[in-house]
DSSP file (Angstrom, degrees, kcal/mol; ACC not computed):
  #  RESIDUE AA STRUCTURE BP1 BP2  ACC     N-H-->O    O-->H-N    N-H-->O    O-->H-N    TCO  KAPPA ALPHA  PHI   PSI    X-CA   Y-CA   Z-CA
    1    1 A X    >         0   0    0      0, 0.0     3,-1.7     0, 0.0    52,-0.2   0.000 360.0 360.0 360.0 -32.1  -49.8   -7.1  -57.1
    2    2 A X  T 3   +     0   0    0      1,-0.3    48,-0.0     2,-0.1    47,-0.0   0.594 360.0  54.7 -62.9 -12.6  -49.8   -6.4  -60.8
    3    3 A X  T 3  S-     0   0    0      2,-0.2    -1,-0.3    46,-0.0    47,-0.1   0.221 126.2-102.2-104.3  15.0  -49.8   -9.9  -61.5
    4    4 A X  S <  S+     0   0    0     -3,-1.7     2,-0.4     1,-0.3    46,-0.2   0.514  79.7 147.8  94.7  14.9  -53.1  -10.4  -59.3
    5    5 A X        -     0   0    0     44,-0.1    -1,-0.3     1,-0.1    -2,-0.2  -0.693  51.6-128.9 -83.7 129.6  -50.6  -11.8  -56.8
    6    6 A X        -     0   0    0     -2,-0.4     2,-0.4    35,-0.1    19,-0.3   0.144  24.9-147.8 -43.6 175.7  -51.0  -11.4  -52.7
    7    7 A X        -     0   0    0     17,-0.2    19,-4.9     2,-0.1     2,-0.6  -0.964  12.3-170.8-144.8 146.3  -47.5   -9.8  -50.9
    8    8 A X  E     +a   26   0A   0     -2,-0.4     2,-0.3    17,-0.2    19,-0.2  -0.988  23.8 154.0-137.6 126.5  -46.5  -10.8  -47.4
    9    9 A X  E     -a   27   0A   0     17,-2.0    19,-0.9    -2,-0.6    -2,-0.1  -0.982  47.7 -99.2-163.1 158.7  -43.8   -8.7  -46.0
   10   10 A X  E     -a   28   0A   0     -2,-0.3     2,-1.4    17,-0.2    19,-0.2   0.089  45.7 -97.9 -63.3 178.2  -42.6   -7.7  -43.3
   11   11 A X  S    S+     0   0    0     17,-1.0     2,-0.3    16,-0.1    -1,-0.1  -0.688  78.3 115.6 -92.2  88.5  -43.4   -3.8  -41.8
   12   12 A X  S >> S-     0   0    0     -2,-1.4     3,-0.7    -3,-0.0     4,-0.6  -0.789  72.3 -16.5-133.1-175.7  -40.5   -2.1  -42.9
   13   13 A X  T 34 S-     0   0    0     -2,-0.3     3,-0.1     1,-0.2    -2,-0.0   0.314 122.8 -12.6  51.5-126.2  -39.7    0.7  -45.3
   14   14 A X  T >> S+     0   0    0      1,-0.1     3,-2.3     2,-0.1     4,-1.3   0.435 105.0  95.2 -90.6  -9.6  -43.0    1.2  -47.7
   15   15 A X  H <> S+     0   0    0     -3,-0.7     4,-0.7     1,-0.3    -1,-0.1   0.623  73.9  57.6 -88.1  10.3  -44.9   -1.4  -47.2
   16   16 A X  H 3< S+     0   0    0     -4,-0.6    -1,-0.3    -3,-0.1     5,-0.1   0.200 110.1  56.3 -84.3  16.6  -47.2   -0.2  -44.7
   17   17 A X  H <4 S+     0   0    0     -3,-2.3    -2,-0.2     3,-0.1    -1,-0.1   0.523 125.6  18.6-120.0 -20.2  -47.8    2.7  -47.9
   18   18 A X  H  < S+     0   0    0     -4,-1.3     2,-0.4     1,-0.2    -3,-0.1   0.664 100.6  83.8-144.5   3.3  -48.7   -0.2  -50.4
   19   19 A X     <  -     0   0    0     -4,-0.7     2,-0.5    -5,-0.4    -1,-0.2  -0.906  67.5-143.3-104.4 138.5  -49.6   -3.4  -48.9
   20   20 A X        -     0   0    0     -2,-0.4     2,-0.8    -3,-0.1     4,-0.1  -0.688  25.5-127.6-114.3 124.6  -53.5   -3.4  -47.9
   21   21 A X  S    S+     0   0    0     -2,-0.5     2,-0.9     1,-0.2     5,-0.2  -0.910  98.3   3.3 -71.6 128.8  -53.3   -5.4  -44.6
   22   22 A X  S    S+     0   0    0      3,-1.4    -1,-0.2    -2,-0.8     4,-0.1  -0.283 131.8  66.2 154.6 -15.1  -56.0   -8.1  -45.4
   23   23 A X  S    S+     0   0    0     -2,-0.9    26,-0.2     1,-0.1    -1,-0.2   0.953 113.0  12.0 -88.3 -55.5  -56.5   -6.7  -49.1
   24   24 A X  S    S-     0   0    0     -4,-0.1     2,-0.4    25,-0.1   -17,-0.2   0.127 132.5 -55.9-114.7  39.5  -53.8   -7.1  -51.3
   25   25 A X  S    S-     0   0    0    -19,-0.3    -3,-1.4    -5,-0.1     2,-0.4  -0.934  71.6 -48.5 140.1-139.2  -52.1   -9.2  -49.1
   26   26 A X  E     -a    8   0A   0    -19,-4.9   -17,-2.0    -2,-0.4     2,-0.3  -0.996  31.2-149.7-135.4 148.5  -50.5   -9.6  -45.0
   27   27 A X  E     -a    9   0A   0     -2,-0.4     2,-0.3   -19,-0.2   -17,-0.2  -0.902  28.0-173.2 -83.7 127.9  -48.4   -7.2  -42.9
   28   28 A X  E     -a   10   0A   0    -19,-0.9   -17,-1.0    -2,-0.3     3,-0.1  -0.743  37.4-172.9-127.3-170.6  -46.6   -9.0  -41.0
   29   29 A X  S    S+     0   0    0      1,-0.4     2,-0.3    -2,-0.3    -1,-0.1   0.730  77.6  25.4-131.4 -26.1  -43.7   -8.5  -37.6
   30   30 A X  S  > S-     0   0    0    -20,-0.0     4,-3.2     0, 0.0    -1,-0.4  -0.901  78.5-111.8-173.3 137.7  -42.3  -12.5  -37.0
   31   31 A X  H  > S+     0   0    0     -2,-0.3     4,-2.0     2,-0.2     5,-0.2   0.828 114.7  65.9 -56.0 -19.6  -41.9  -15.2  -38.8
   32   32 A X  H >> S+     0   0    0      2,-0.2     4,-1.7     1,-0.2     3,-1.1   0.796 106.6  48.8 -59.5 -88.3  -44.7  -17.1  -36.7
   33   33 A X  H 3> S+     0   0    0      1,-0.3     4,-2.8     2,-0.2     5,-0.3   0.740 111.3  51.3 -15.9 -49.6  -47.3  -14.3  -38.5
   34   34 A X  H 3X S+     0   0    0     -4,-3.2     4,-0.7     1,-0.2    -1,-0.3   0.932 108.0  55.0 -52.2 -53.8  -45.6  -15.2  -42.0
   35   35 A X  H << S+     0   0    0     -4,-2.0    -1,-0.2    -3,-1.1    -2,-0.2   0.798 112.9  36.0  -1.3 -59.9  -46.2  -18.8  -41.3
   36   36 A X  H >X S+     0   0    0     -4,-1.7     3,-2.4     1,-0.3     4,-0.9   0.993 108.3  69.0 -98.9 -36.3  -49.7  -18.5  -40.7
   37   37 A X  H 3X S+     0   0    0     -4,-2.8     4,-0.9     1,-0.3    -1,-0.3   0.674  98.3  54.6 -17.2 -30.6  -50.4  -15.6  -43.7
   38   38 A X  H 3< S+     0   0    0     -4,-0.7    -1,-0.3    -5,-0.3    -2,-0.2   0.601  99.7  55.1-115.8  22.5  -49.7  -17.9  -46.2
   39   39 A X  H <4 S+     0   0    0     -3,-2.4     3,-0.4    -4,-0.2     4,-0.2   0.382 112.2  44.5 -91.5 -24.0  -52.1  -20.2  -45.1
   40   40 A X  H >< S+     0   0    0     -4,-0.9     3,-0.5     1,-0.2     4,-0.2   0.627  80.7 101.7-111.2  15.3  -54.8  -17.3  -45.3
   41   41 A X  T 3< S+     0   0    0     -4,-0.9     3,-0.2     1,-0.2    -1,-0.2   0.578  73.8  60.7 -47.1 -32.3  -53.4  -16.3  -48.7
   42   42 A X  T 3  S+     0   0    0     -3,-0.4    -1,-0.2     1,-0.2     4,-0.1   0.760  95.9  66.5 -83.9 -38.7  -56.7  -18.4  -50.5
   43   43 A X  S <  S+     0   0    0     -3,-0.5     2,-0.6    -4,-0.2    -1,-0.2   0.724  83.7  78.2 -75.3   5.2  -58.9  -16.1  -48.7
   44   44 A X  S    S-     0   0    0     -3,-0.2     2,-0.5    -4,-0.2   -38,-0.1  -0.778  84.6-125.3-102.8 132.3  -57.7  -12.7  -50.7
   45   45 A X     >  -     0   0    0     -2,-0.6     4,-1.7     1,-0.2    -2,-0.1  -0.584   7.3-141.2 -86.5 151.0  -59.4  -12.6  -53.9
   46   46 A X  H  >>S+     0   0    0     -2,-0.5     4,-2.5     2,-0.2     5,-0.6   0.990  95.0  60.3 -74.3 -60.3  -56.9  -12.3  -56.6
   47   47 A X  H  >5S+     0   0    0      1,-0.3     4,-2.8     2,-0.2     5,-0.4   0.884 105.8  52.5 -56.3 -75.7  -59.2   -9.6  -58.9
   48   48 A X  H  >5S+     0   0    0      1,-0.2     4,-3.0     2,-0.2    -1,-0.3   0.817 104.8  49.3 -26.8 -55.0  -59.1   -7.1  -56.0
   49   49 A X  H  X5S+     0   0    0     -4,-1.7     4,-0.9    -3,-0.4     5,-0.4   0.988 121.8  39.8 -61.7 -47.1  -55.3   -6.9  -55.3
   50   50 A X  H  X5S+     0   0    0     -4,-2.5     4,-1.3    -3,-0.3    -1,-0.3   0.852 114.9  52.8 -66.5 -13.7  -55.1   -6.4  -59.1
   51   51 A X  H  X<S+     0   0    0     -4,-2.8     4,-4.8    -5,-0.6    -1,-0.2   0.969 107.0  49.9 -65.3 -46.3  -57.9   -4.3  -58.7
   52   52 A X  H  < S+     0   0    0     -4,-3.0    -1,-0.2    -5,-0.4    -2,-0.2   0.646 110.6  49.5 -51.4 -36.7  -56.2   -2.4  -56.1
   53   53 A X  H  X S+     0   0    0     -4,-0.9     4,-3.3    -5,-0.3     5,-0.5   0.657 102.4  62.0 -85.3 -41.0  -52.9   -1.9  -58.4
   54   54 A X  H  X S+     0   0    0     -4,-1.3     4,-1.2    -5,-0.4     7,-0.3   0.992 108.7  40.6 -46.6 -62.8  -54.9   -0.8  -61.1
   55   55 A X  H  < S+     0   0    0     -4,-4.8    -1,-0.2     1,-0.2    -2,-0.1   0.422 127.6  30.0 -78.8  15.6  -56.2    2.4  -58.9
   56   56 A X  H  4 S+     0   0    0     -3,-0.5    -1,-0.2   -38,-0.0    -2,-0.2   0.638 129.2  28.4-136.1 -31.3  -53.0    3.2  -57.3
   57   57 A X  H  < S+     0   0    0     -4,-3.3    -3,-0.2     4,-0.0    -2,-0.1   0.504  73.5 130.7-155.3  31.4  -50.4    2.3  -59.5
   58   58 A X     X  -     0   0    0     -4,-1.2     4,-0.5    -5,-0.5     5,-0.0   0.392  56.9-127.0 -16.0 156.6  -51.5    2.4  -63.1
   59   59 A X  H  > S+     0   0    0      2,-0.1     4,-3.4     3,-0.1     5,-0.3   0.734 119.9  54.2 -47.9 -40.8  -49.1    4.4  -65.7
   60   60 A X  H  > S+     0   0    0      1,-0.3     4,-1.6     2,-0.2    -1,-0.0   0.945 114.6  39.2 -81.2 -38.4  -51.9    6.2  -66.7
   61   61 A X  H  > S+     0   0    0     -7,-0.3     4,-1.3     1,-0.2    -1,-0.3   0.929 115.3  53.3 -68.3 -34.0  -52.6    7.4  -62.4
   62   62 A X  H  X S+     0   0    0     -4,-0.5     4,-3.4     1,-0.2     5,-0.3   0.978 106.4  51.6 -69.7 -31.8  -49.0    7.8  -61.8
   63   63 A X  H  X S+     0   0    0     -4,-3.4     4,-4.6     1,-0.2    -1,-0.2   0.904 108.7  49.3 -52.4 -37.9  -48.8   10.0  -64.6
   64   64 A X  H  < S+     0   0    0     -4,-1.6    -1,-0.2    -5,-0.3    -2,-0.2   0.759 106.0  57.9 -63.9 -30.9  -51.6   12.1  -63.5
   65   65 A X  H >X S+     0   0    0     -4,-1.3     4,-3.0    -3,-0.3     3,-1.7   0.955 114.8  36.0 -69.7 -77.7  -50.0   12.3  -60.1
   66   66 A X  H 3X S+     0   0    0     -4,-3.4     4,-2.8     1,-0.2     5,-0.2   0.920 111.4  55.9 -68.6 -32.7  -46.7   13.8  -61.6
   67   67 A X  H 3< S+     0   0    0     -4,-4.6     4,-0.3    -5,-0.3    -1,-0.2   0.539 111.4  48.9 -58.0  -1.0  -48.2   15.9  -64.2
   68   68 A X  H <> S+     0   0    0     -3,-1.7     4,-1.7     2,-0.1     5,-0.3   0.875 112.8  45.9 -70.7 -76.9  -50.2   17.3  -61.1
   69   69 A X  H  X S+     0   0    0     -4,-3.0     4,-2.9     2,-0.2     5,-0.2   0.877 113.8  49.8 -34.9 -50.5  -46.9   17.9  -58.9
   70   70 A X  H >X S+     0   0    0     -4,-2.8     4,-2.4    -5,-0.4     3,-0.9   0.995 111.3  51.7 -61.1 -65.4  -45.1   19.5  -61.9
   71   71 A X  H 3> S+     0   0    0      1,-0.3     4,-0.7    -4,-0.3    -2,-0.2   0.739 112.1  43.3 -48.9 -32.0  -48.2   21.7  -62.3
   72   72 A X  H >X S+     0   0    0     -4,-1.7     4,-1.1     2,-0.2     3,-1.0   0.860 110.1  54.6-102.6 -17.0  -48.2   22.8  -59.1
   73   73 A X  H X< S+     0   0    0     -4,-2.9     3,-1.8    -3,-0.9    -2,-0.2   0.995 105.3  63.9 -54.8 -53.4  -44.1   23.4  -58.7
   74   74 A X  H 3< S+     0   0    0     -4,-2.4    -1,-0.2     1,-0.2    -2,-0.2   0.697  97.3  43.7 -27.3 -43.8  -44.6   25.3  -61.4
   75   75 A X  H <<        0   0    0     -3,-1.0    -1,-0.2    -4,-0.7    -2,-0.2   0.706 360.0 360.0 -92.9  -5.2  -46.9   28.0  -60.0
   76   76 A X    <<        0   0    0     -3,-1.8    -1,-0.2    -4,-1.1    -2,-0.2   0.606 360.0 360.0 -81.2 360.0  -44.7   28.4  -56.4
């Protein structure tokens, strides 16, 4: 996704937590679904998925993210 690239994978793990079903790419369950996902791969515009990485999974947001977490371990 940082390279403005789509993802199809399967629903396992994380990737219902970072793949955007129709945005930065396809969820899929079967190979039939995979099949036909990378046939609808031309309809996701490329500048969104990067767009999409940008707001989620930046340096500069993840940083913010742990200097948040830290900040708040801190006060328990």
């Amino acid at each position: 996704m940082a390279c403005r690239t789509p993802v199809i994978a399967y629903r396992s793990g994380s990737v219902p937590e970072i793949v955007e079903h129709g945005v930065t790419g396809f969820i899929v369950e079967d190979e039939a679904q995979a099949i036909k996902a990378v046939n609808e791969l031309g309809g996701l515009d490329r500048r969104k998925v990067r767009a999409r990485f940008e707001q989620r999974f930046s340096a500069k947001r993840l940083a913010k993210e742990y200097e948040s977490q830290y900040r708040r371990l801190s006060l328990v």
